[in-house]
N, C-alpha and C positions, 0 to 999 in steps of 0.2 A: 824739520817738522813740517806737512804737509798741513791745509785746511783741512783735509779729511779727519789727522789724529790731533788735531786740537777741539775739535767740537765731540760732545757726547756723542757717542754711540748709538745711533735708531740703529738696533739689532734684529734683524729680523730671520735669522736661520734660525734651525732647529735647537741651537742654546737657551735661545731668549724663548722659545715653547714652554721647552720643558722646566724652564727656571720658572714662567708664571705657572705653567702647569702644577707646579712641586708648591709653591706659594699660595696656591686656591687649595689643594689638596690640604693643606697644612692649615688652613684658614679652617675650613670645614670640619678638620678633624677636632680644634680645638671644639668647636661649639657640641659633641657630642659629649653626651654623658651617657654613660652607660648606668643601668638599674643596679638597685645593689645584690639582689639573688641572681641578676645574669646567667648566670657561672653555673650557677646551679642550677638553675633552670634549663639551660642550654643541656648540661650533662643530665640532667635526667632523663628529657627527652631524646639525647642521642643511647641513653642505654638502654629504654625502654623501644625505641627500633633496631639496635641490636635483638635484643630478646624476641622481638619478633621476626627480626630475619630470621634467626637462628631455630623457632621454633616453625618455620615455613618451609626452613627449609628439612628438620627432621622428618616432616608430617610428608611432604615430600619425596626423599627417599622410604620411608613404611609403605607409601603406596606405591613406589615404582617397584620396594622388594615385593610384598604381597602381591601387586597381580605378576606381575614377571614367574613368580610361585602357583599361582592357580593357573597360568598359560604354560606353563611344563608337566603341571598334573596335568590337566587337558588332555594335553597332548602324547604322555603316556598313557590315558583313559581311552584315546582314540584308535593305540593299538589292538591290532586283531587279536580274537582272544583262542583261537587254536592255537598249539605251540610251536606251527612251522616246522618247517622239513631238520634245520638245526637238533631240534631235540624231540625229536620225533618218538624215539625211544624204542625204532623197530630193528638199532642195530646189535650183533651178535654179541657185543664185551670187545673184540677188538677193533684197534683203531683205522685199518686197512679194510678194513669192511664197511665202513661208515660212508656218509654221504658223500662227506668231503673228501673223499679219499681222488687219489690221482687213477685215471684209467691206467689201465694194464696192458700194455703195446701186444 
């Protein structure tokens, strides 16, 4: 047996840290008391921010559907209002005679 392992141990790596570490944590933890509605009060308030995420985020999506909605009518509103060559309506009944038809070599 050495004089090193006969004398106590001044520890000073990272054991002897987290040992006092763990020992003040533990200290501290006892002096807390917690309220007695807590519990309840904590969940109230975390369900009453749910509810408002939840309703922020429906109001949300209504406005992204609604104008997303009135930017497609627009946009159909902005078409020409002649009926274009498509349906023109100055073809014979058959289909070889119409616009779209292919040329005739």
């Amino acid at each position: 047996m050495t004089h090193r392992d006969a004398t106590p141990a001044h520890d000073t790596g990272p054991d002897r840290t987290e040992r006092e570490l763990r020992e003040a944590l533990s200290a501290l933890a006892d002096g807390v008391r917690a309220a007695p509605d807590a519990y309840r009060t904590a969940r109230g308030e975390w369900l009453r921010r749910e509810r408002r995420r939840r309703l922020v985020l429906a109001v949300l999506i209504a406005v992204v559907f609604a104008l997303a909605t009135l930017i497609g009518l627009w946009v159909l509103n902005q078409a020409p209002a002649d009926p274009g060559v498509i349906f023109s309506g100055t073809g014979t009944g058959s289909a070889a005679s119409g616009p779209l038809a292919r040329p005739q070599p």
